[in-house]
C-alpha positions as a Markdown table, in Angstrom:
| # | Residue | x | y | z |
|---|---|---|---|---|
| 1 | Unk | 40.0 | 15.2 | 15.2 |
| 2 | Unk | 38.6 | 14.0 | 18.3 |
| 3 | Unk | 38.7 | 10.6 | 19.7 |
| 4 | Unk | 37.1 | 9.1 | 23.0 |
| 5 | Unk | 38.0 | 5.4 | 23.6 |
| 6 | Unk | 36.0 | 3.5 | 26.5 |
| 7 | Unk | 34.4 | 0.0 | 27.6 |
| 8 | Unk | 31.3 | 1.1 | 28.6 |
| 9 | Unk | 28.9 | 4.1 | 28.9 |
| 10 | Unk | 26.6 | 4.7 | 32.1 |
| 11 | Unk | 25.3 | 6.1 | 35.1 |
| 12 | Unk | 25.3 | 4.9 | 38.4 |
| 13 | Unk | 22.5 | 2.9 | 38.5 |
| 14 | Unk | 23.0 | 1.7 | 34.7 |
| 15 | Unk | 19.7 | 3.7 | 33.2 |
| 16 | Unk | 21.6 | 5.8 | 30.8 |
| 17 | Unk | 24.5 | 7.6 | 29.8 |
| 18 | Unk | 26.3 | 10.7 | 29.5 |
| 19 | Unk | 25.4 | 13.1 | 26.1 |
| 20 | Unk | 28.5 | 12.9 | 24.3 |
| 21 | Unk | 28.9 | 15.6 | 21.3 |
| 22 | Unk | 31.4 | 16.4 | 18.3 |
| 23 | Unk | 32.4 | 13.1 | 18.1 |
| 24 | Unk | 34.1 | 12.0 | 14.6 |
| 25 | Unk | 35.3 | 8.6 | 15.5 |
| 26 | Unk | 33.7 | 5.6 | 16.9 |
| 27 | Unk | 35.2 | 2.2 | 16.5 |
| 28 | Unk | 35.6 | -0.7 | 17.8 |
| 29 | Unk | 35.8 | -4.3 | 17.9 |
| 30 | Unk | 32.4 | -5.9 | 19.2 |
| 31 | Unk | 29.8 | -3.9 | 18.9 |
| 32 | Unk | 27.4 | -0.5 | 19.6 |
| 33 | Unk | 23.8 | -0.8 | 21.6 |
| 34 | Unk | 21.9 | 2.1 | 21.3 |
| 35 | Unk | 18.8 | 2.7 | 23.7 |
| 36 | Unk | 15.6 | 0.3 | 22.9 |
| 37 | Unk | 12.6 | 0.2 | 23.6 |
| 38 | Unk | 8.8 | -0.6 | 22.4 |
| 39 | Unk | 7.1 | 1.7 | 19.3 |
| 40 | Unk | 4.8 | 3.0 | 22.1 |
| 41 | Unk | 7.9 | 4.1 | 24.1 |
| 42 | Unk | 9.6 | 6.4 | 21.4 |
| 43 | Unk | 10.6 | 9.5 | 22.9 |
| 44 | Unk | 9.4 | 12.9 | 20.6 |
| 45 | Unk | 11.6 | 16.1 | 20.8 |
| 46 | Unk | 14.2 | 14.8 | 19.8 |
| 47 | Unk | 17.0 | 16.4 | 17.9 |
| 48 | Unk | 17.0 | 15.4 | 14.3 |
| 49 | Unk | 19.2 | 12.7 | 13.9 |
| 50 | Unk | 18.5 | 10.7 | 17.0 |
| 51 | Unk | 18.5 | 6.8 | 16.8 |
| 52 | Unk | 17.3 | 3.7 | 18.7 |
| 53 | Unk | 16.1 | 0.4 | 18.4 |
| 54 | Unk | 12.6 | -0.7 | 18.2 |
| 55 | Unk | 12.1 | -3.9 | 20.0 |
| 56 | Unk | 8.2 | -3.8 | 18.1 |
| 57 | Unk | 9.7 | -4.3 | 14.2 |
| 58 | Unk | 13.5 | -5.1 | 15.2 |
| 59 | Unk | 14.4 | -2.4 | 13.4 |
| 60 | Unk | 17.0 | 0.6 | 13.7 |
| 61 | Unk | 15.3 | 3.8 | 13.4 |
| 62 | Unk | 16.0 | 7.6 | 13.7 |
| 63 | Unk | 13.9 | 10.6 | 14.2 |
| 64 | Unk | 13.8 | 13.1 | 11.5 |
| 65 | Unk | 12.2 | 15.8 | 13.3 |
| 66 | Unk | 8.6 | 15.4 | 12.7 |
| 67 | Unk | 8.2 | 11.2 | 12.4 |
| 68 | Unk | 10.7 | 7.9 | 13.9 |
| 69 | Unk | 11.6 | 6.7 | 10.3 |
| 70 | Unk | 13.5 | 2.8 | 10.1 |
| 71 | Unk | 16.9 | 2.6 | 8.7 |
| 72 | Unk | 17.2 | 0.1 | 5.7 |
| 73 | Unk | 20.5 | -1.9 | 4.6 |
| 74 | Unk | 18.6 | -2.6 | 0.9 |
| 75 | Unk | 15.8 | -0.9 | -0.2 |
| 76 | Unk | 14.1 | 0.4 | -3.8 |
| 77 | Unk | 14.1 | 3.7 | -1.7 |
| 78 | Unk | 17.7 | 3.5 | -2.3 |
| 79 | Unk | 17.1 | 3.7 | -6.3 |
| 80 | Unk | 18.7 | 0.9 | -8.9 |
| 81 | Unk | 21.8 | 2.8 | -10.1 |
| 82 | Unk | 21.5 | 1.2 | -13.7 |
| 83 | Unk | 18.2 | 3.0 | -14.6 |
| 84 | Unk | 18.4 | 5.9 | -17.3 |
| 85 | Unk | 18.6 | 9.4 | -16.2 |
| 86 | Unk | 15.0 | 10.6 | -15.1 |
| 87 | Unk | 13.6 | 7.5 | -14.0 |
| 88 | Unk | 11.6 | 7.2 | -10.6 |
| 89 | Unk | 13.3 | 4.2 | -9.6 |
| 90 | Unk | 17.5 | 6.5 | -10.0 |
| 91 | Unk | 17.9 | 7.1 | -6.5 |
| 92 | Unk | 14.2 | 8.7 | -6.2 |
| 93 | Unk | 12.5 | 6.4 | -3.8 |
| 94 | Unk | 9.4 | 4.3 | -4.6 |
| 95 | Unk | 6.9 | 5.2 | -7.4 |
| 96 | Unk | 3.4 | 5.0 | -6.2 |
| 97 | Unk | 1.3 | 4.6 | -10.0 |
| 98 | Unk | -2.4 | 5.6 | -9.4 |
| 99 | Unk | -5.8 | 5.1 | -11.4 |
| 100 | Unk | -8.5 | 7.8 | -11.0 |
| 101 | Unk | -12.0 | 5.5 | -11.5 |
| 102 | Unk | -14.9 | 8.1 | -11.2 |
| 103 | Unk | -15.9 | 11.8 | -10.7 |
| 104 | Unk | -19.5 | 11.0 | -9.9 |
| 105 | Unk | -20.2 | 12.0 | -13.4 |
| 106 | Unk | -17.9 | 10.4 | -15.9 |
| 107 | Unk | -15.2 | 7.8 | -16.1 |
| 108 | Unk | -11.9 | 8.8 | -16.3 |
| 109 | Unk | -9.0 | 7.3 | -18.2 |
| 110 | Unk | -6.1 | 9.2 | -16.2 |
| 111 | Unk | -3.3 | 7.4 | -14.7 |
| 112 | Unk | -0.7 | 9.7 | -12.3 |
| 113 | Unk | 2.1 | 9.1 | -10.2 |
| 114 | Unk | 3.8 | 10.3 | -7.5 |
| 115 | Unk | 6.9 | 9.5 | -5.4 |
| 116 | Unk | 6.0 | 8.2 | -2.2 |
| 117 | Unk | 9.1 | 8.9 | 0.1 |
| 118 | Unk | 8.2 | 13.1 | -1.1 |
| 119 | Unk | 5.7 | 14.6 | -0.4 |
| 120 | Unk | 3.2 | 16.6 | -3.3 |
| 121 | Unk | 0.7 | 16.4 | -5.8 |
| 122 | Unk | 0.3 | 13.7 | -8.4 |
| 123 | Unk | 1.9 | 14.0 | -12.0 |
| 124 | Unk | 0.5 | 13.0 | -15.2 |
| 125 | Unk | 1.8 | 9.4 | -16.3 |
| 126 | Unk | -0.5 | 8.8 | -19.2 |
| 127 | Unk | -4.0 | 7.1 | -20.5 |
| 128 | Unk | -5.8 | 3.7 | -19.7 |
| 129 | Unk | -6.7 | 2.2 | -23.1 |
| 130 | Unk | -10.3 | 2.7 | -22.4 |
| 131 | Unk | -12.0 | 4.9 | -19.4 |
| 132 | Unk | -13.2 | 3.2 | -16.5 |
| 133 | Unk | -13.9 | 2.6 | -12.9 |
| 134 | Unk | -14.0 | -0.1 | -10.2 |
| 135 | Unk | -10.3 | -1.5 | -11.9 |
| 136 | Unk | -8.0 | -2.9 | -9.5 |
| 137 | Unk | -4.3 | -3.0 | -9.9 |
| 138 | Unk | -1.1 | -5.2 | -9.2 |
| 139 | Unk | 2.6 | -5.1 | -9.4 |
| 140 | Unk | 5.9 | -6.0 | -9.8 |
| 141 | Unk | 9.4 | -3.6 | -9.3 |
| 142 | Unk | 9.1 | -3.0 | -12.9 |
| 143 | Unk | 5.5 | -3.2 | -14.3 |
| 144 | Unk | 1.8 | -2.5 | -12.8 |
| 145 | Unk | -1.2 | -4.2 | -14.2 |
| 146 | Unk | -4.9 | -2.9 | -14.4 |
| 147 | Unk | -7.5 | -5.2 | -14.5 |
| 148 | Unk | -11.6 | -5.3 | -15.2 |
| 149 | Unk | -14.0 | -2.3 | -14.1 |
| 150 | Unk | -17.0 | -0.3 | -15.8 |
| 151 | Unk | -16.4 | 1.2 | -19.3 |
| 152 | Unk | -18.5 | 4.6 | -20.1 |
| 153 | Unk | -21.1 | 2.3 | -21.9 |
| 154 | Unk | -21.5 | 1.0 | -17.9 |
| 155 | Unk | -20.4 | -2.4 | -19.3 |
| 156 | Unk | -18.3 | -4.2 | -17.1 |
| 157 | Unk | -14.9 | -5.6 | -18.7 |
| 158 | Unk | -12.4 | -7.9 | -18.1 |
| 159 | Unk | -9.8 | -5.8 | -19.9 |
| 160 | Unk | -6.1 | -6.1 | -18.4 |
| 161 | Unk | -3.9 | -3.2 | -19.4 |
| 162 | Unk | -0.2 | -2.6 | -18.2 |
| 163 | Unk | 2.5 | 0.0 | -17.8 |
| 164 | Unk | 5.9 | 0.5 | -17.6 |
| 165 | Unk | 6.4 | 1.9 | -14.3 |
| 166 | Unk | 9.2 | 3.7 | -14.5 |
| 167 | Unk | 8.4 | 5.0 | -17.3 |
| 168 | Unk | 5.3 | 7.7 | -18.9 |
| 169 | Unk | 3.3 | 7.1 | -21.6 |
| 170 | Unk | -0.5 | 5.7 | -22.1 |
| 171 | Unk | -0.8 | 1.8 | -21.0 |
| 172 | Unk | -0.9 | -1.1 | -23.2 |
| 173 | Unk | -3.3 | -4.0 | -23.9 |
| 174 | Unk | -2.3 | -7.1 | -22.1 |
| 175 | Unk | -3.9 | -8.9 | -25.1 |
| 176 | Unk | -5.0 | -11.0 | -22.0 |
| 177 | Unk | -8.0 | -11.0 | -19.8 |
| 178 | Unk | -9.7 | -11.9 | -16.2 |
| 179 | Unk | -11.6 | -15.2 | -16.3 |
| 180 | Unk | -15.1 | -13.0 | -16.1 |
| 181 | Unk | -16.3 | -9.5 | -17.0 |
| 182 | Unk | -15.9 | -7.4 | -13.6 |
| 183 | Unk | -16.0 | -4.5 | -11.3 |
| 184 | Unk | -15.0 | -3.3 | -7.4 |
| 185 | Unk | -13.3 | -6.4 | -7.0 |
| 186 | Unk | -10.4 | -6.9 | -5.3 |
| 187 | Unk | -6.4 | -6.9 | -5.8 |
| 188 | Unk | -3.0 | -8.2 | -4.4 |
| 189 | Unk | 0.1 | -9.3 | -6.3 |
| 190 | Unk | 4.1 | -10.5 | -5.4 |
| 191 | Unk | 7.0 | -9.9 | -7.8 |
| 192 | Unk | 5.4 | -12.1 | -10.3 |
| 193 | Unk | 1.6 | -12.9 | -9.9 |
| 194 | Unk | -1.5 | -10.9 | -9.7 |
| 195 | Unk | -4.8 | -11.6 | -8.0 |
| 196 | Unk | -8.0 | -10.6 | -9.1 |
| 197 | Unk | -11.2 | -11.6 | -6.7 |
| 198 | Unk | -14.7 | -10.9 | -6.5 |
| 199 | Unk | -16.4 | -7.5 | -7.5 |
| 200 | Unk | -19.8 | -7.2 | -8.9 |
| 201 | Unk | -21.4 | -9.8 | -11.6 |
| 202 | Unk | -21.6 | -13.1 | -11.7 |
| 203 | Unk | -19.1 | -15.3 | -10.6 |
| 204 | Unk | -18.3 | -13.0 | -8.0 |
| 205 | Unk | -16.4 | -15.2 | -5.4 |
| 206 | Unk | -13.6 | -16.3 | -8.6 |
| 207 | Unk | -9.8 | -15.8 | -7.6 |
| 208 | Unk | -8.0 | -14.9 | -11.2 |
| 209 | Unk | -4.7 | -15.6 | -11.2 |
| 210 | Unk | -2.6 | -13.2 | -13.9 |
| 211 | Unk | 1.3 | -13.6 | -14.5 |
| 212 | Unk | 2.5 | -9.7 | -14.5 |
| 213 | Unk | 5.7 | -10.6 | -16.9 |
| 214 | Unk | 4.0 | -12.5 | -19.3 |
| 215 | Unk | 1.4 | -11.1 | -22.2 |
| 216 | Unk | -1.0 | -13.2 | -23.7 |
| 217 | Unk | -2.3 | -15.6 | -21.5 |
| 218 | Unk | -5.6 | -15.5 | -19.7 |
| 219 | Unk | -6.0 | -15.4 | -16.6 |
| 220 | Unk | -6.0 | -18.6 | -14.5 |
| 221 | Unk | -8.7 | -20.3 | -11.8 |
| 222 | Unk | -6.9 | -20.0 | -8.9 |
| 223 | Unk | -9.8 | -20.8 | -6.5 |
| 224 | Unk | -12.6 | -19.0 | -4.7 |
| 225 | Unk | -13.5 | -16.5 | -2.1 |
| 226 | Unk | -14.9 | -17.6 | 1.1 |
| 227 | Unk | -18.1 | -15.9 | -0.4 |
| 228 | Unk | -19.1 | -13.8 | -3.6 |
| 229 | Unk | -17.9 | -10.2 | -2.3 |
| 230 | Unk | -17.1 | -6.8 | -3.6 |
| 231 | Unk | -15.6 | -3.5 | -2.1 |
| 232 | Unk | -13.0 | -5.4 | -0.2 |
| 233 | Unk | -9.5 | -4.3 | 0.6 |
| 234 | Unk | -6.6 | -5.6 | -0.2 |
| 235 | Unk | -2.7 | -6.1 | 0.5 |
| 236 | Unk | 0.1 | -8.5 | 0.3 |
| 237 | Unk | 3.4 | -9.4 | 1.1 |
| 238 | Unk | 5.8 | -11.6 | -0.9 |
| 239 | Unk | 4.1 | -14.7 | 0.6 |
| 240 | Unk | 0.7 | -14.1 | 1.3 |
| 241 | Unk | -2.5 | -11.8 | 0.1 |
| 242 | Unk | -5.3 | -10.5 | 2.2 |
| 243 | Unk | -8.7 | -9.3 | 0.8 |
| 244 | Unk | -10.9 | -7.6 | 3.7 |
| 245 | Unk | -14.6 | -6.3 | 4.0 |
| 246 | Unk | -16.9 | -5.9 | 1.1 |
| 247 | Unk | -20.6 | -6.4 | 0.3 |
| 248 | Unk | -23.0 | -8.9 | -1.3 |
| 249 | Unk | -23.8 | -8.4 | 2.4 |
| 250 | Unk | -21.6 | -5.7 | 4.1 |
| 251 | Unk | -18.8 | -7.8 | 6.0 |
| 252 | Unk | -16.2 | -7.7 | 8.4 |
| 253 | Unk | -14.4 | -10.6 | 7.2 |
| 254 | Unk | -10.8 | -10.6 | 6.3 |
| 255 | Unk | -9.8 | -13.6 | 4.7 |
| 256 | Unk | -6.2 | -14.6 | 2.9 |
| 257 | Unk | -4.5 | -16.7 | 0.3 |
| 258 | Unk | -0.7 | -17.8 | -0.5 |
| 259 | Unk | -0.3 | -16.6 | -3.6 |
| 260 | Unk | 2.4 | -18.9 | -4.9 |
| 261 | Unk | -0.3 | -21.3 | -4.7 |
| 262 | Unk | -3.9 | -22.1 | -5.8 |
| 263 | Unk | -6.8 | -22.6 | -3.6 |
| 264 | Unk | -9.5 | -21.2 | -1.8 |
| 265 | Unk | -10.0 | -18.2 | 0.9 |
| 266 | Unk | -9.1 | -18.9 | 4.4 |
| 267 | Unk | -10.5 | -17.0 | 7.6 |
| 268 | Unk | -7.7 | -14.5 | 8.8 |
| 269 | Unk | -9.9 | -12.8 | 11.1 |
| 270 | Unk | -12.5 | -9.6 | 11.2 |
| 271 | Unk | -12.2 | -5.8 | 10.9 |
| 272 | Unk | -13.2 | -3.4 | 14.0 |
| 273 | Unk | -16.7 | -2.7 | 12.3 |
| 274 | Unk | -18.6 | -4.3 | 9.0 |
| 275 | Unk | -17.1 | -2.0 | 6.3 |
| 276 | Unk | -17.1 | -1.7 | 2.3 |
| 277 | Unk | -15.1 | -0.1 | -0.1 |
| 278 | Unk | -12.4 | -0.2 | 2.1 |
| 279 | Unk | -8.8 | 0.2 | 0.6 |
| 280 | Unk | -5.9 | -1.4 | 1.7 |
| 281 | Unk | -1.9 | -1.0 | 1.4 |
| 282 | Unk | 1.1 | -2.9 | 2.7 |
| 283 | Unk | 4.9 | -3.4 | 3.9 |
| 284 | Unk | 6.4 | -6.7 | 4.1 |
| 285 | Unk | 4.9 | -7.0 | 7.8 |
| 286 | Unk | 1.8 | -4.9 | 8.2 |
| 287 | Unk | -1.1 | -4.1 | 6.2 |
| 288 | Unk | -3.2 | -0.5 | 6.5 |
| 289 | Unk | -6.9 | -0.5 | 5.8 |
| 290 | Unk | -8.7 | 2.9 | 5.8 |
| 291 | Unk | -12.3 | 4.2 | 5.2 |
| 292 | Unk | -15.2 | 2.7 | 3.7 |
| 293 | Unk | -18.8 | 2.4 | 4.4 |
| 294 | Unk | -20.3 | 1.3 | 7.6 |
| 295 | Unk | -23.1 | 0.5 | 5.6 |
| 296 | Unk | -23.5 | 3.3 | 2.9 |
| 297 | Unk | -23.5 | 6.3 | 2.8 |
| 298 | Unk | -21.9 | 6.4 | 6.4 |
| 299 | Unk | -18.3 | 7.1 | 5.3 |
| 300 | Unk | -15.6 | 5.9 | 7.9 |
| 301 | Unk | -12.1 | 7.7 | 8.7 |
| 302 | Unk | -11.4 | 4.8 | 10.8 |
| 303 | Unk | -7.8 | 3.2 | 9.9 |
| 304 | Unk | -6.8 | -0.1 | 11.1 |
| 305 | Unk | -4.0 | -2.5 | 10.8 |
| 306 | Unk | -3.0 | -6.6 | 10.8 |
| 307 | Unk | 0.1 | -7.9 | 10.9 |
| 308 | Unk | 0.1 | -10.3 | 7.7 |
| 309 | Unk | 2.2 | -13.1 | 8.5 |
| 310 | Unk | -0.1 | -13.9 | 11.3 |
| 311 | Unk | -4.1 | -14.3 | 11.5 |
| 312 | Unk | -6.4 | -12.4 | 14.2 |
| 313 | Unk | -8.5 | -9.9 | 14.0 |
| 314 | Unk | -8.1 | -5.7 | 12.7 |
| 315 | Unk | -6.6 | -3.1 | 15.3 |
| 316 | Unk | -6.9 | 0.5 | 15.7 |
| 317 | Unk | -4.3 | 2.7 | 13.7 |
| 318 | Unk | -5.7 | 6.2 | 13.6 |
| 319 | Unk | -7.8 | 8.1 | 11.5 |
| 320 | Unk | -7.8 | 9.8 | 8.2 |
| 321 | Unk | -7.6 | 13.4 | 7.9 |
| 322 | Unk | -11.9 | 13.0 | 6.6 |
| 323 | Unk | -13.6 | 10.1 | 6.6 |
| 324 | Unk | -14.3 | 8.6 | 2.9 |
| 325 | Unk | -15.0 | 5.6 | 0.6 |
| 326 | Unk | -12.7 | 4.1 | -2.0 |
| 327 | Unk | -9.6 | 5.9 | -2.5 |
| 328 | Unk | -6.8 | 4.4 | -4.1 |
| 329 | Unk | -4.2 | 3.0 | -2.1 |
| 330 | Unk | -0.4 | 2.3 | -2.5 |
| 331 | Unk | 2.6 | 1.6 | -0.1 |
| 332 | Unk | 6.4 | 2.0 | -0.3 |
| 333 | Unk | 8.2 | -0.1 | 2.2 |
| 334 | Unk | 7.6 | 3.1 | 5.2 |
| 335 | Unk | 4.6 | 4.7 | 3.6 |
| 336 | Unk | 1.0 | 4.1 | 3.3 |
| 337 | Unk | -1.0 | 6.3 | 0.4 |
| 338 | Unk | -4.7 | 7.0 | 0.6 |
| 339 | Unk | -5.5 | 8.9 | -2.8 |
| 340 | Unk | -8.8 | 10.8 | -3.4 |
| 341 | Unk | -12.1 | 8.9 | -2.5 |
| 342 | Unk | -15.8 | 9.7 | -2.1 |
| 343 | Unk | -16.6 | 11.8 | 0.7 |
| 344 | Unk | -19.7 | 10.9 | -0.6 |
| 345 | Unk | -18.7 | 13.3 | -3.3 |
| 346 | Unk | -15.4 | 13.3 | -4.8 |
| 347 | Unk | -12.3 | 14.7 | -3.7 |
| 348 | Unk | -9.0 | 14.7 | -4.4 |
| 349 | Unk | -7.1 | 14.6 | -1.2 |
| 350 | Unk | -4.0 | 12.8 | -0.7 |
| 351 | Unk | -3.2 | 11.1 | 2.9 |
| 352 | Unk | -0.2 | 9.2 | 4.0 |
| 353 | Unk | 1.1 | 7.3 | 7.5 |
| 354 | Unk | 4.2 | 5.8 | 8.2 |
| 355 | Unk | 3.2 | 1.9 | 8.1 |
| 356 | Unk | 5.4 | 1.0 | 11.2 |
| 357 | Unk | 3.9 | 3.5 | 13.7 |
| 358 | Unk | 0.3 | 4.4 | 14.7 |
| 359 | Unk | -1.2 | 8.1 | 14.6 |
| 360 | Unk | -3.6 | 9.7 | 12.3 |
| 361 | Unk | -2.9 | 10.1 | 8.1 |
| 362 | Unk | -1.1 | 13.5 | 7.3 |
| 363 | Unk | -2.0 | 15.5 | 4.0 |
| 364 | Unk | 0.5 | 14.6 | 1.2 |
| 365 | Unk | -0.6 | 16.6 | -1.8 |
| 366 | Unk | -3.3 | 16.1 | -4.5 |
| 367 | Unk | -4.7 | 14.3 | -7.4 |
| 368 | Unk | -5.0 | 16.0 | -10.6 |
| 369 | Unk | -8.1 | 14.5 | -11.3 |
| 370 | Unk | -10.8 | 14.1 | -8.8 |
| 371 | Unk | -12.4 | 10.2 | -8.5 |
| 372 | Unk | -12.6 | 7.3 | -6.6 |
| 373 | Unk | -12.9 | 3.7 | -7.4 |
| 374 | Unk | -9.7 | 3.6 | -8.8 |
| 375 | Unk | -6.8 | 1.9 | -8.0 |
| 376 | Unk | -3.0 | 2.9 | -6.8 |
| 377 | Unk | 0.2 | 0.4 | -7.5 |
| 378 | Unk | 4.2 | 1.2 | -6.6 |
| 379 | Unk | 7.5 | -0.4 | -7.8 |
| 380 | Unk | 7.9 | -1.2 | -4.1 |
| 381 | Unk | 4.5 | -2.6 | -2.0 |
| 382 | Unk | 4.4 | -5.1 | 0.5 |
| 383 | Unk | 4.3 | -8.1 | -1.9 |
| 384 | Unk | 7.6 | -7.7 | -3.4 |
């Protein structure tokens, strides 16, 4: 085995170091710095395996060979090694658990699921209890909720189903309900509450507030939109959620809440352009909205980002790989989803980015079933 023991590594004028290969041993008492630097400044060819620090998201990270990816010390990546044999969450990485709204035709029912951290097409996870569209979802690591939309009857709903996530099998009645029947509203959720905002009908600027453990129960007032809006994106971390965009007019508006809490909207900021059904997913820092409607039927690729624990206004990201309208969305703590859409007719392309860096989306797979106004959940999103 080789061993190399020194102080310090560098060059004469202390701008790098000497490539040192086959080593098996590195130890010592204080401590390793590894070259730094900026997201913007991240070197590409690099052999696989390479690793620095990025100053941006204080964050260790290591290039793969195609994308920088950050190290983690706990993740859901990582799996919980007391789950049964076969579930997403043993060691798998983070389940991303999609509805698939509407074909342009009829409403579907479907639900899929796919592991983010892979890439591939989505896999049959079961059945809502009744078809429809325009249902937004939240979630906790264990259990994903699907709330309101548009049955085939075209009668909105205030219907609230959930799943196991981990599991298959056809959802469940809630045996609760949202405060009002609605559509295209708007979602975000922590590890133990859902939102529910706006959408079309009346009462469209209500905040419904939904406990994701706990059957039952209706939904509670928690306050009110800065205006009546639908189509609006949305994302969270543990602390706060955003809602972004929407009609009832087209906006640019991005607005957020603290979900512990109860109370009304509060300015956050504005989008690049006015946009509706817009989707939106998030880490724990940074929140990705992609496409919409600049108004309708001008479909946007345009994908832009906010950091969440901060207010100002929507930066550029990069684009998707074709500009559409209400795909579902879903994150792991790396990844972005952007599943299906309206392009203005349906498709069934999935995209993802890496939520840390900026660039345009990459093909992951696709659906099985072609729709949009849908709505995508994981066991691992921003808000846990």
């Amino acid at each position: 085995m080789s061993e190399i023991r020194v102080n310090t590594l560098g060059n004469e004028s202390n701008t790098g170091g000497p490539v040192l290969s086959g080593i098996t041993t590195f130890s010592g008492q204080q401590y390793f710095i590894p070259p730094t630097g900026t997201t913007a400044q991240r070197p590409s060819g690099c052999p696989p395996g390479s690793i620095r620090f990025n100053t941006d998201s204080a964050h260790l990270e290591y290039w793969n060979g195609l994308v920088w990816l950050e190290f983690e010390a706990s993740s859901v990546e990582l799996g919980d090694h007391n789950a049964s044999a076969g579930e997403s969450r043993a060691g798998t990485g983070v389940r991303g658990v999609i509805t698939t709204g509407y074909n342009g035709s009829a409403r579907s029912d479907a639900i899929e699921y796919l592991t983010i951290s892979t890439l591939g097409n989505g896999v049959d996870f079961g059945n809502l209890t009744v078809a429809r569209s325009g249902n937004k979802g939240g979630s906790s690591r264990t259990r994903a909720i699907f709330m309101g939309g548009m049955n085939p009857s075209n009668d909105d709903v205030n219907t609230i189903d959930f799943v196991t996530i981990a599991s298959t099998g056809n959802a469940t009645d809630f045996n609760s309900d949202l405060l009002h029947t609605q559509r295209d509203g708007v979602s975000c959720s922590n590890q133990t509450r859902a939102l529910f905002a706006g959408g079309q009908g009346n009462n469209n600027d209500v905040i419904n507030a939904i406990n994701i453990a706990t059957t039952g129960i209706t939904a509670n007032d928690f306050g009110d939109l800065l205006s009546g809006l639908a189509g609006m994106a949305g994302c969270s971390n543990s602390v706060r959620g955003i809602f972004a965009g929407g009609t009832n007019p087209i906006s640019n508006v991005i607005q957020y809440v603290t979900i512990s809490t109860l109370g009304d909207g509060q300015d956050f900021g504005d989008l690049l352009s006015t946009q509706e059904a817009i989707s939106g997913a998030s880490n724990p820092i940074r929140g990705v909205l992609a496409g919409g409607s600049t108004p309708a039927p001008s479909n946007s690729n345009v994908i832009q980002f906010i950091s969440i624990t901060t207010t100002g206004n929507a930066q550029d990201f990069g684009d998707l790989t074709a500009a559409r309208q209400s795909t579902m969305a879903t994150a792991s703590p790396t990844r972005a989803i952007f599943a299906g859409g309206a392009t203005p007719s349906g498709t069934n392309v999935i995209d993802y980015v890496e939520i840390m860096t900026m660039g345009n989306a990459v093909d992951f797979g696709d659906t099985n079933v072609v729709g949009w106004t849908g709505d995508g959940v994981s066991n691992g999103h921003g808000g846990l």
